[in-house]
Jmol script that loads the backbone (N, CA, C; Angstrom):
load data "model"
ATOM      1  N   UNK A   1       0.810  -1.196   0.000  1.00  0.00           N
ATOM      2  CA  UNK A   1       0.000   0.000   0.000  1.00  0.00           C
ATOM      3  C   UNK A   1       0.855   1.262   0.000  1.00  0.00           C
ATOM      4  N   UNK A   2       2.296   1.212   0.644  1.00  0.00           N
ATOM      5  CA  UNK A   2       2.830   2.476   0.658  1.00  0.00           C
ATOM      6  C   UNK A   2       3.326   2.619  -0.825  1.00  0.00           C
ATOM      7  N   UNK A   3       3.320   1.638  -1.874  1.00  0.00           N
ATOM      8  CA  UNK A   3       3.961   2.443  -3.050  1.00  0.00           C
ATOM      9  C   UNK A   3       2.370   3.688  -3.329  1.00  0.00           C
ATOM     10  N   UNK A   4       1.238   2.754  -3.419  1.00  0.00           N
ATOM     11  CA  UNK A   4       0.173   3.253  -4.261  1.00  0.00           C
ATOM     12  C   UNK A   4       0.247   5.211  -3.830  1.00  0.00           C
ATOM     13  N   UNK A   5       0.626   5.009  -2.010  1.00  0.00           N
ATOM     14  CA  UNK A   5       0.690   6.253  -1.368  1.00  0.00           C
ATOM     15  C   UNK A   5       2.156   7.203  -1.807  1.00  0.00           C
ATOM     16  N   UNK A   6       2.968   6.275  -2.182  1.00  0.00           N
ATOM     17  CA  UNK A   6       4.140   7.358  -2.479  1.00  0.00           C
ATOM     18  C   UNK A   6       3.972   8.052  -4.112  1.00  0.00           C
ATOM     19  N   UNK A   7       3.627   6.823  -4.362  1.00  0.00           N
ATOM     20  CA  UNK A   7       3.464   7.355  -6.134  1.00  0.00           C
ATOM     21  C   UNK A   7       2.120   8.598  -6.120  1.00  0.00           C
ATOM     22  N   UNK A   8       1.132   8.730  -5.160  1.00  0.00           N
ATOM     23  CA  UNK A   8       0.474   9.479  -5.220  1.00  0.00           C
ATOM     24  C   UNK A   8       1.053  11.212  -4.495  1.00  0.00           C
ATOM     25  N   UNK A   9       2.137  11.283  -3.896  1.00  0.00           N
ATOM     26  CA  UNK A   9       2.796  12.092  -3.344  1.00  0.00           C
ATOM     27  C   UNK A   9       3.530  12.527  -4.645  1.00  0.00           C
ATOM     28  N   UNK A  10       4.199  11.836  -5.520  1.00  0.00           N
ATOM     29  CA  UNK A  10       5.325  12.375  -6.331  1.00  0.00           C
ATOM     30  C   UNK A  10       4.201  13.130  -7.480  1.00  0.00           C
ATOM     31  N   UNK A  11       2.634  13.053  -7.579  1.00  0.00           N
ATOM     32  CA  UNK A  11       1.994  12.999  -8.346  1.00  0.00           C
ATOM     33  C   UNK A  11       1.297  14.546  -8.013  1.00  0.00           C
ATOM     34  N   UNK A  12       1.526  14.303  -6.669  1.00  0.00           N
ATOM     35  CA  UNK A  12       0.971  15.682  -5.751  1.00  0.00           C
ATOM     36  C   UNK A  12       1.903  16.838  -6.207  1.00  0.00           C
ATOM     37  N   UNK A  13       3.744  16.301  -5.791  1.00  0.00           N
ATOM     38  CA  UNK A  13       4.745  17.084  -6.427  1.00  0.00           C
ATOM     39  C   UNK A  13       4.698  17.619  -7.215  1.00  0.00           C
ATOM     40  N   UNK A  14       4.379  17.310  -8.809  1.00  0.00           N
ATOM     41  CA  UNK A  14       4.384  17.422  -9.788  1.00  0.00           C
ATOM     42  C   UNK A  14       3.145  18.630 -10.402  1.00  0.00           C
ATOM     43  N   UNK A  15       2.098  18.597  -9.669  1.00  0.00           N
ATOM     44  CA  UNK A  15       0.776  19.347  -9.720  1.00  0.00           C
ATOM     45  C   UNK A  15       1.716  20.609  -9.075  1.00  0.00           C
ATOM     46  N   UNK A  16       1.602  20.369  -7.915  1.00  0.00           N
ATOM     47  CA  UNK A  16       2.217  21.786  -7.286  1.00  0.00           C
ATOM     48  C   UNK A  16       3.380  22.671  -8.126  1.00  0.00           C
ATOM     49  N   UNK A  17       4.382  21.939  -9.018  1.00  0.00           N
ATOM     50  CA  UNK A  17       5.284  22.568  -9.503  1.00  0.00           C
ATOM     51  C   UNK A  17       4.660  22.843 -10.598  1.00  0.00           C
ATOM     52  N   UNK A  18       3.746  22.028 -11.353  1.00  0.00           N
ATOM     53  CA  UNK A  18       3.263  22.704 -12.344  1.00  0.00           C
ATOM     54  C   UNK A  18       2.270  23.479 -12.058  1.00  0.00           C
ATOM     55  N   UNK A  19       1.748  23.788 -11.030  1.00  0.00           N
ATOM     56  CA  UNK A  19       0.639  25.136 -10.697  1.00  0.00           C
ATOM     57  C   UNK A  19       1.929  26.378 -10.141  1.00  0.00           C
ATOM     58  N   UNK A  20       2.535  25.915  -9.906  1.00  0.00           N
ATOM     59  CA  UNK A  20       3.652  27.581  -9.091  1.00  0.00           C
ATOM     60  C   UNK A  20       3.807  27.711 -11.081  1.00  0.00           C
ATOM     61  N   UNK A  21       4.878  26.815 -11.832  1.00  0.00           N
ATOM     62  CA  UNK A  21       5.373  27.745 -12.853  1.00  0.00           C
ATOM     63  C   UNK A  21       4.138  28.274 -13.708  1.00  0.00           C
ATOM     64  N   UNK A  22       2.514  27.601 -13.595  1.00  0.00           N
ATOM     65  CA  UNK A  22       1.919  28.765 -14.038  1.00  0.00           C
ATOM     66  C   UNK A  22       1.140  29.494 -13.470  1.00  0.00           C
ATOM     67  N   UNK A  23       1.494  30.073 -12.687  1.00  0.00           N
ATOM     68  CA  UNK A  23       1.133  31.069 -11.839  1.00  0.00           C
ATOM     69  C   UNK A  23       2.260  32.180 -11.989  1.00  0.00           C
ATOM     70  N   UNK A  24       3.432  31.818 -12.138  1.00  0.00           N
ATOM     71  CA  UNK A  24       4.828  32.750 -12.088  1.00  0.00           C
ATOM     72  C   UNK A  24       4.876  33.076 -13.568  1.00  0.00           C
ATOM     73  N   UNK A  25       4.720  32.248 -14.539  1.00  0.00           N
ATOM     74  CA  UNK A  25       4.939  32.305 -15.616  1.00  0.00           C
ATOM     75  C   UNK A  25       4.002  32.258 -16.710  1.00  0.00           C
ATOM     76  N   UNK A  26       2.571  31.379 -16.241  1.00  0.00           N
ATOM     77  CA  UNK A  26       1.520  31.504 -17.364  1.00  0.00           C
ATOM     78  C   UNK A  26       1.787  30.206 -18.790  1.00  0.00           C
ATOM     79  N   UNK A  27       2.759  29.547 -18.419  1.00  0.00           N
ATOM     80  CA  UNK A  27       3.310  28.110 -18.959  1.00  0.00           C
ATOM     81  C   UNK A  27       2.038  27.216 -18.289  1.00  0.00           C
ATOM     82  N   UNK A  28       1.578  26.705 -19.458  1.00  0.00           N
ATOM     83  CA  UNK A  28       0.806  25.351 -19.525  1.00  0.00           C
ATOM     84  C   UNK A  28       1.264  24.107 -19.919  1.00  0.00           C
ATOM     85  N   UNK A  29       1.085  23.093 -19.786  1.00  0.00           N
ATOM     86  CA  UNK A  29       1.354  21.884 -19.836  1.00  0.00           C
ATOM     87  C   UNK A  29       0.778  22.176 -21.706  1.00  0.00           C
ATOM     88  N   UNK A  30       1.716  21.665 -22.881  1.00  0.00           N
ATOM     89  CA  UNK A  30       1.292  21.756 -24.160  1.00  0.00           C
ATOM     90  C   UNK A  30      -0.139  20.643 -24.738  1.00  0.00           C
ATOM     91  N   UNK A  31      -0.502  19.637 -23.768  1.00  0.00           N
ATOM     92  CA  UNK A  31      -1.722  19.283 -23.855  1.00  0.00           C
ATOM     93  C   UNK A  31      -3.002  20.175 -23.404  1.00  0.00           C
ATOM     94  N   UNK A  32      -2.513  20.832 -22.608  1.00  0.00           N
ATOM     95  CA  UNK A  32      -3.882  21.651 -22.330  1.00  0.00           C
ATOM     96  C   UNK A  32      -3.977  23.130 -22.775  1.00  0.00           C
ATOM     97  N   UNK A  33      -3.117  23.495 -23.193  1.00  0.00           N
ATOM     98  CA  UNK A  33      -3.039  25.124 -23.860  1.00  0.00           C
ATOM     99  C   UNK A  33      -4.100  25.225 -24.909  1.00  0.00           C
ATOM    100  N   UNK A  34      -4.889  24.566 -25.712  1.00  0.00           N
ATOM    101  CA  UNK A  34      -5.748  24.838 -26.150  1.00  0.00           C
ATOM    102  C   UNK A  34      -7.566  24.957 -25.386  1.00  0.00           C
ATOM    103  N   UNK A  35      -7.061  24.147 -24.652  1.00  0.00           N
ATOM    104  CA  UNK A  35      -8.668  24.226 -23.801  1.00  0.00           C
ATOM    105  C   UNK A  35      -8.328  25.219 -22.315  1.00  0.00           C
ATOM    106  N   UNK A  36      -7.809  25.676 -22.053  1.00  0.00           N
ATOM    107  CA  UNK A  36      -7.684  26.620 -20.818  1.00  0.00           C
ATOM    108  C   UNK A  36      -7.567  28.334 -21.283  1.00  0.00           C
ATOM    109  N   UNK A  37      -8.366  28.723 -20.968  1.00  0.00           N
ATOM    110  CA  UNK A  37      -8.750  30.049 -21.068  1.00  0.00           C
ATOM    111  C   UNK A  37      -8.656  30.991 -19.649  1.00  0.00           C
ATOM    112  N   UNK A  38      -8.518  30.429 -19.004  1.00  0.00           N
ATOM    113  CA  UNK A  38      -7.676  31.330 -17.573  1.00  0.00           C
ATOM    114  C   UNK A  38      -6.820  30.763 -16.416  1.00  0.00           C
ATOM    115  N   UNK A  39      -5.118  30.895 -17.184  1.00  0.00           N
ATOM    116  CA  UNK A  39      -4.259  30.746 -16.585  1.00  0.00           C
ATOM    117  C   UNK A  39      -4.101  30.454 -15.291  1.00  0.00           C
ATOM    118  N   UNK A  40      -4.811  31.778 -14.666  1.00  0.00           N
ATOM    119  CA  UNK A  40      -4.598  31.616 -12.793  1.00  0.00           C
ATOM    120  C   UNK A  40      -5.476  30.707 -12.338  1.00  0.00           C
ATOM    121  N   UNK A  41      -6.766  30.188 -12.832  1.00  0.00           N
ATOM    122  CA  UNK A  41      -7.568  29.539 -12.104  1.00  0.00           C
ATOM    123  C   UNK A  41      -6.764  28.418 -12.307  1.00  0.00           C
ATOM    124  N   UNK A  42      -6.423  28.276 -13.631  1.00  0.00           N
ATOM    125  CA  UNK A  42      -5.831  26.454 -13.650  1.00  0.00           C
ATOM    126  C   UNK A  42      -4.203  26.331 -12.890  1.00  0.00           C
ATOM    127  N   UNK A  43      -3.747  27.416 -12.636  1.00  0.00           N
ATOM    128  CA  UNK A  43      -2.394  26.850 -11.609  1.00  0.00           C
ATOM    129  C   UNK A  43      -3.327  27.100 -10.178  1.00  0.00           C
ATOM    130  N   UNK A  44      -4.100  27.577  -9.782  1.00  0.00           N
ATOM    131  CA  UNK A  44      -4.325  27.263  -8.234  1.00  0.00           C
ATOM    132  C   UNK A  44      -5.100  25.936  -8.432  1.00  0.00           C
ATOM    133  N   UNK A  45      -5.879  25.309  -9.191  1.00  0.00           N
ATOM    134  CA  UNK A  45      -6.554  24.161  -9.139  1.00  0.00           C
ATOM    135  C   UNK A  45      -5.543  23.036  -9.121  1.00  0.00           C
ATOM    136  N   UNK A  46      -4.284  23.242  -9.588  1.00  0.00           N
ATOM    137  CA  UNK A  46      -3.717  22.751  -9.730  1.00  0.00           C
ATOM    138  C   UNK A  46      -2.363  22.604  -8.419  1.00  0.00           C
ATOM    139  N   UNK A  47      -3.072  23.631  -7.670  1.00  0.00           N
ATOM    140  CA  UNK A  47      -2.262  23.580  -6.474  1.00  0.00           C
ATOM    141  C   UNK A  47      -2.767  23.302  -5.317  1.00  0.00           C
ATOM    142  N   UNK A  48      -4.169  23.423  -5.695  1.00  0.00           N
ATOM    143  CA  UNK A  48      -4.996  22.740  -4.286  1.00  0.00           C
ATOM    144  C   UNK A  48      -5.195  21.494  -4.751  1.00  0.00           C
ATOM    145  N   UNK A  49      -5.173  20.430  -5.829  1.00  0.00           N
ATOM    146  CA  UNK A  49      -5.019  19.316  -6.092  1.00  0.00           C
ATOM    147  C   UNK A  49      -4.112  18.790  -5.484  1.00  0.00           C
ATOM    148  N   UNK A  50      -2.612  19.350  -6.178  1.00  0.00           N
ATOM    149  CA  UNK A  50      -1.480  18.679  -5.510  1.00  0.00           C
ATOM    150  C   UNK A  50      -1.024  18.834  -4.352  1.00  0.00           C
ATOM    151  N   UNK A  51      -1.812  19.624  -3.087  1.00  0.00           N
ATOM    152  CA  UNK A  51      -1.539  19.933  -1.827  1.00  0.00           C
ATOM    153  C   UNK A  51      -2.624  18.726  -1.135  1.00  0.00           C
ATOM    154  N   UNK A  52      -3.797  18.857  -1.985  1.00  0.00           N
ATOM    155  CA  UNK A  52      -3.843  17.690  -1.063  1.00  0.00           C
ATOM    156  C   UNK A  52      -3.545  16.463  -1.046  1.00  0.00           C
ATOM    157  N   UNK A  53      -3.046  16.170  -2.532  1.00  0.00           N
ATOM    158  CA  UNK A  53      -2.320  14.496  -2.442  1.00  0.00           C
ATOM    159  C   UNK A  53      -1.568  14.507  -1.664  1.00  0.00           C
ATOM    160  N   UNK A  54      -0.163  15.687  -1.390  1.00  0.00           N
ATOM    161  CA  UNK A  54       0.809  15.724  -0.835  1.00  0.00           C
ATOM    162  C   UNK A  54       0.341  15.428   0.699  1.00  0.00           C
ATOM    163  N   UNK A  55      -0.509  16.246   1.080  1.00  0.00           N
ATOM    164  CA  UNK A  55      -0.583  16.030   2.826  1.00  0.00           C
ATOM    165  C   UNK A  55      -1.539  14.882   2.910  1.00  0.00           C
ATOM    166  N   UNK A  56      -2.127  14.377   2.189  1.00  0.00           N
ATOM    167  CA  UNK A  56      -2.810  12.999   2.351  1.00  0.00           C
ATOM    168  C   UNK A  56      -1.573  12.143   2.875  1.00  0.00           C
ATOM    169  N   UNK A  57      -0.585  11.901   1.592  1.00  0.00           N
ATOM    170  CA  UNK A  57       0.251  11.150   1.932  1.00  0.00           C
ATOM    171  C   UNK A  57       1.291  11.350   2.942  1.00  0.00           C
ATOM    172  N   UNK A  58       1.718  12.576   3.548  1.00  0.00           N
ATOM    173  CA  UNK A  58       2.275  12.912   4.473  1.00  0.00           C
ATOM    174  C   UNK A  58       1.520  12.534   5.401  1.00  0.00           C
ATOM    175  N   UNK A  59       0.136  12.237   5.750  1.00  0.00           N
ATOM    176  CA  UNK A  59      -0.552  12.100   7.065  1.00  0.00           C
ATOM    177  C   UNK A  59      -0.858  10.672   6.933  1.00  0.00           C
ATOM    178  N   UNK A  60      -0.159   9.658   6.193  1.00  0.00           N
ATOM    179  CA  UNK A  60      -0.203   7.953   5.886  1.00  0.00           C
ATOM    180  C   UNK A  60       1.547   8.081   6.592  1.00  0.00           C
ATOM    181  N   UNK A  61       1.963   8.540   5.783  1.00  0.00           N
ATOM    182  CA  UNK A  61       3.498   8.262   6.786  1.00  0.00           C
ATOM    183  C   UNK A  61       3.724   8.768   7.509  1.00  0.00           C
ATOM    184  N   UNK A  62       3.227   9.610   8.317  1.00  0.00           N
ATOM    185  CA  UNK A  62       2.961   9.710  10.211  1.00  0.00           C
ATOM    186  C   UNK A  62       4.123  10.963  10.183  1.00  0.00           C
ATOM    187  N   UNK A  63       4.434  11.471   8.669  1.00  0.00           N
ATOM    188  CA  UNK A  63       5.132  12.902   8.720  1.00  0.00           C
ATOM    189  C   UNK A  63       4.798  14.266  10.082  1.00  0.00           C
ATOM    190  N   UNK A  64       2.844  14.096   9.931  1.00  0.00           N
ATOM    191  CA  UNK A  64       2.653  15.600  10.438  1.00  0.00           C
ATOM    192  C   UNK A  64       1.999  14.704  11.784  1.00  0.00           C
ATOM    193  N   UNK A  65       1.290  15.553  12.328  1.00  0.00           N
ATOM    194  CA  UNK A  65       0.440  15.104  13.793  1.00  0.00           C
ATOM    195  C   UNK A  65      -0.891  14.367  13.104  1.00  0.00           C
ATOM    196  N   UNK A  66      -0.822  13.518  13.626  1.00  0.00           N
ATOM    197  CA  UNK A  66      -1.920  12.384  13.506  1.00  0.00           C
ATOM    198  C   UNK A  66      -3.589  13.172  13.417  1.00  0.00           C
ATOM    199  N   UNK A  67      -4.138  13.083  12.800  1.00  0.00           N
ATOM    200  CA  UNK A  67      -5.789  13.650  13.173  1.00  0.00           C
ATOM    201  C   UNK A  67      -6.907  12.624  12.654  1.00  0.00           C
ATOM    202  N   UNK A  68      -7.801  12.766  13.032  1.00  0.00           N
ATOM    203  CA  UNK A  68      -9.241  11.965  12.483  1.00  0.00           C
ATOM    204  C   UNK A  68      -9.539  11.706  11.438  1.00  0.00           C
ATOM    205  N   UNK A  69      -9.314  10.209  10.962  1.00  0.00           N
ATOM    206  CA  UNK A  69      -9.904  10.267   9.845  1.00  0.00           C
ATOM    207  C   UNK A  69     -11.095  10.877   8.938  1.00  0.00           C
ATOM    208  N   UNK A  70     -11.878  11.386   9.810  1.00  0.00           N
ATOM    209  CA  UNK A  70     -12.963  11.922   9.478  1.00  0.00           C
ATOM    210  C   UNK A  70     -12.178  13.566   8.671  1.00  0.00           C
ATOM    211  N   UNK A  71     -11.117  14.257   9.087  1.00  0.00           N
ATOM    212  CA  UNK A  71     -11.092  15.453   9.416  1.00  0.00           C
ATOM    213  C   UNK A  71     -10.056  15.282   7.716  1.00  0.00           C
ATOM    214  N   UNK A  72      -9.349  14.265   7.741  1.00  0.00           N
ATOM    215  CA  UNK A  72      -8.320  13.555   6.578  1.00  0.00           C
ATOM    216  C   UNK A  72      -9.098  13.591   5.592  1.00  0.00           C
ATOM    217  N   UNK A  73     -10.243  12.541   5.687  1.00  0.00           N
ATOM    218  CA  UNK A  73     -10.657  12.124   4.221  1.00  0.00           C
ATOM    219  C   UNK A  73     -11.854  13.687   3.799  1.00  0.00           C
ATOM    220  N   UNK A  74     -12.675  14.184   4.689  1.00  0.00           N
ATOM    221  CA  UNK A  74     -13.263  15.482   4.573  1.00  0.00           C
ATOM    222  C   UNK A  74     -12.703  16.816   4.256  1.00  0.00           C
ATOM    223  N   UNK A  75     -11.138  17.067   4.693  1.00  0.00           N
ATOM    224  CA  UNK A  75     -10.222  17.959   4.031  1.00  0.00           C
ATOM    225  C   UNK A  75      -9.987  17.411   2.748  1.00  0.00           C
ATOM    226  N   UNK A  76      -9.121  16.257   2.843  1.00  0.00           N
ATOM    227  CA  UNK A  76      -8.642  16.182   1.335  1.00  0.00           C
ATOM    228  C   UNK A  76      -9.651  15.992  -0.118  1.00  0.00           C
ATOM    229  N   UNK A  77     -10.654  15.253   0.477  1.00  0.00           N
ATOM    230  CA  UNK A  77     -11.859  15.722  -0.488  1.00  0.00           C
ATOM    231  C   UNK A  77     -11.960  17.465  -0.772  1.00  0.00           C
ATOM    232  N   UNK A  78     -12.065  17.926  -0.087  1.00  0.00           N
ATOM    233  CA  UNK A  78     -12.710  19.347  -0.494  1.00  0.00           C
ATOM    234  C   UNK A  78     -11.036  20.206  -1.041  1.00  0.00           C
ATOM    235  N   UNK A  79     -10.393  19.733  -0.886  1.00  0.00           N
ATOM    236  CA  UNK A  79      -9.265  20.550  -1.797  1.00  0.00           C
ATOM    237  C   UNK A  79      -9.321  19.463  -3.028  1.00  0.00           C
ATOM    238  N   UNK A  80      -9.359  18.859  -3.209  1.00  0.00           N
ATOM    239  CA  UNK A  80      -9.419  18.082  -4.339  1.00  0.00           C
ATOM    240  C   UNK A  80     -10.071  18.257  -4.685  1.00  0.00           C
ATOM    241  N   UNK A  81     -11.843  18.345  -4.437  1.00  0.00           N
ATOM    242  CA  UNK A  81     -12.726  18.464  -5.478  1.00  0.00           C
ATOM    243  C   UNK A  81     -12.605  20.196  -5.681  1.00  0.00           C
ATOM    244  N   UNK A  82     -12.494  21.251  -4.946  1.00  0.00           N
ATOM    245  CA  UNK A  82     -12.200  22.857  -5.315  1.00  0.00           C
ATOM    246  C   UNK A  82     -11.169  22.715  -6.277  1.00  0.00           C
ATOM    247  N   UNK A  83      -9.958  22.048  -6.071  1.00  0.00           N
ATOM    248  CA  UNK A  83      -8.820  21.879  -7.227  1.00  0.00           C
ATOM    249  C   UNK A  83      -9.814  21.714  -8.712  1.00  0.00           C
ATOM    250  N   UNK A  84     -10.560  20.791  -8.636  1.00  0.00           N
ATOM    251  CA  UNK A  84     -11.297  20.163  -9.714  1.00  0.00           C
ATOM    252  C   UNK A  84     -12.041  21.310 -10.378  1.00  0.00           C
ATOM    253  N   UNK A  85     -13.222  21.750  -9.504  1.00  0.00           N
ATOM    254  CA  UNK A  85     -13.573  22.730 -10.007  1.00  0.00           C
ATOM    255  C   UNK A  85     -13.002  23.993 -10.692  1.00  0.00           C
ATOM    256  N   UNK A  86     -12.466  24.574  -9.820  1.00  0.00           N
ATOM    257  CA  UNK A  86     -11.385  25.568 -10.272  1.00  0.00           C
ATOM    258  C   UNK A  86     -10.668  25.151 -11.789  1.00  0.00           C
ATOM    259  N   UNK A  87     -10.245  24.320 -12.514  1.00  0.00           N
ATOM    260  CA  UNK A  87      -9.673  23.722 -12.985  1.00  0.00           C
ATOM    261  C   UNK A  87     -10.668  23.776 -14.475  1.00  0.00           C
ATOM    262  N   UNK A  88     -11.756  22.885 -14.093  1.00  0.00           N
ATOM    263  CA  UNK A  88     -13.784  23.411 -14.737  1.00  0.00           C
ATOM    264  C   UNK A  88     -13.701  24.707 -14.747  1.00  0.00           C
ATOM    265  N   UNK A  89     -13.817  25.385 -14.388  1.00  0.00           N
ATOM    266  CA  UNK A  89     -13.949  26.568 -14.594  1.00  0.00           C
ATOM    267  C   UNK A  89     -12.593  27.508 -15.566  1.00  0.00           C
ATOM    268  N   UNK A  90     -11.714  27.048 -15.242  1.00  0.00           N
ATOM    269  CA  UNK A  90     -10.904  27.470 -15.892  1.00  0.00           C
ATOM    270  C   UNK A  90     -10.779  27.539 -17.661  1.00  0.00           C
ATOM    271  N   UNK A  91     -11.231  26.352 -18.105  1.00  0.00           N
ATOM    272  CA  UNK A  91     -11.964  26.210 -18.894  1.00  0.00           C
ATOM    273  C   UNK A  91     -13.132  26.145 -19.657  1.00  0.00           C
ATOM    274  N   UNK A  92     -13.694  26.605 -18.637  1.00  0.00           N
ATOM    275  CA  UNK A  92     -15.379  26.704 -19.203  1.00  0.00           C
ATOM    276  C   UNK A  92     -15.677  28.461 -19.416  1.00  0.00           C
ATOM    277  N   UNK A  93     -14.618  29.397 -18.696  1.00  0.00           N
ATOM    278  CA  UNK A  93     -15.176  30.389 -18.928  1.00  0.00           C
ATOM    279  C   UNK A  93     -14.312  30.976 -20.212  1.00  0.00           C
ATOM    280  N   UNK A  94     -15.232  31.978 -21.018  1.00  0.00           N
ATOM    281  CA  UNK A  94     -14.930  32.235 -22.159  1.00  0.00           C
ATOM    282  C   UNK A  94     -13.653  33.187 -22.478  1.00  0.00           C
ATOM    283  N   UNK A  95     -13.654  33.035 -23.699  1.00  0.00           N
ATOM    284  CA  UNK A  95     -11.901  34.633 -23.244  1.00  0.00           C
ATOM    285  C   UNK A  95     -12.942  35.794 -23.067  1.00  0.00           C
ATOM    286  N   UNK A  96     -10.888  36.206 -22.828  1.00  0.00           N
ATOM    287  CA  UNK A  96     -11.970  37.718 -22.698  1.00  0.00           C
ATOM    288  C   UNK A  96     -11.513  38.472 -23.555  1.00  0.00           C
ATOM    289  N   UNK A  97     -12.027  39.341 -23.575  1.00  0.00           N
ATOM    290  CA  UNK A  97     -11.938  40.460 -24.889  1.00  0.00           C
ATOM    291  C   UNK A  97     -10.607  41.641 -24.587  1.00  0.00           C
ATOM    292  N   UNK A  98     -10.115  41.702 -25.817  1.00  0.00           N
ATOM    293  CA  UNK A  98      -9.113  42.602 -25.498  1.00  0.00           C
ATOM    294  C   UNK A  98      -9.400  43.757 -25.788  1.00  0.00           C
ATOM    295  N   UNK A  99      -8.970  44.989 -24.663  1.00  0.00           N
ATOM    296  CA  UNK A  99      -9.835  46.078 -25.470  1.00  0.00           C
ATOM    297  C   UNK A  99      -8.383  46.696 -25.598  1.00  0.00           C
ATOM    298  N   UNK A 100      -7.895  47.445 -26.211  1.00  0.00           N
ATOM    299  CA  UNK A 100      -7.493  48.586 -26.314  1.00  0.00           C
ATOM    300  C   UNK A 100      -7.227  50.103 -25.750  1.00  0.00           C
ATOM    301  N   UNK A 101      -6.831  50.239 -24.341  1.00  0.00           N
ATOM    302  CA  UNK A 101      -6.833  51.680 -24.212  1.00  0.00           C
ATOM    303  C   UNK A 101      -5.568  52.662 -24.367  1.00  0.00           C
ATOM    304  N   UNK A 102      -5.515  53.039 -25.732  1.00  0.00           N
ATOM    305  CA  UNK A 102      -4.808  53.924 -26.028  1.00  0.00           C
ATOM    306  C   UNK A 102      -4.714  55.284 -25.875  1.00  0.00           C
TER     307      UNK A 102
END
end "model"
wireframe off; spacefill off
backbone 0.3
color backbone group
């Protein structure tokens, strides 16, 4: 069981670094640059995703202070599914218009 949990940590890693460089930089992963229409929503979805794989699996290997499962599986759901959304949304909302003020 601890690979399924580590491989889900390096997976967490990977979200988080790819939500900081687009957030810093506005770099998308080249599979999704055509369907994402707002940058910032999809690096924070992408950072509350990979924050909560990360502390899921940090709180399986007895890294942080122990808490309730109840408090575990009810946090990491709700950053995961806000990651998700955020993420939906990022793509669902339309461009925006460039205006011009010269």
């Amino acid at each position: 069981m601890a690979w399924v949990v580590g491989t889900g940590l390096l997976l967490g890693l990977l979200l988080i670094t790819m939500g900081t460089a687009t957030l810093r930089t506005g770099w998308i992963v080249p599979t999704a640059r055509r369907h994402v229409t707002r940058p910032p929503l999809h690096g924070l979805g992408n950072l509350l995703m990979g924050a909560s794989l990360v502390l899921q699996s940090l709180l399986y290997f007895g890294a942080l202070p122990s808490v309730s499962w109840e408090a575990r599986f009810y946090g990491g759901n709700a950053l995961l599914l806000g990651g998700m959304l955020l993420l939906l949304v990022s793509q669902l909302l339309p461009l925006r218009s460039s205006r011009d003020h010269a």
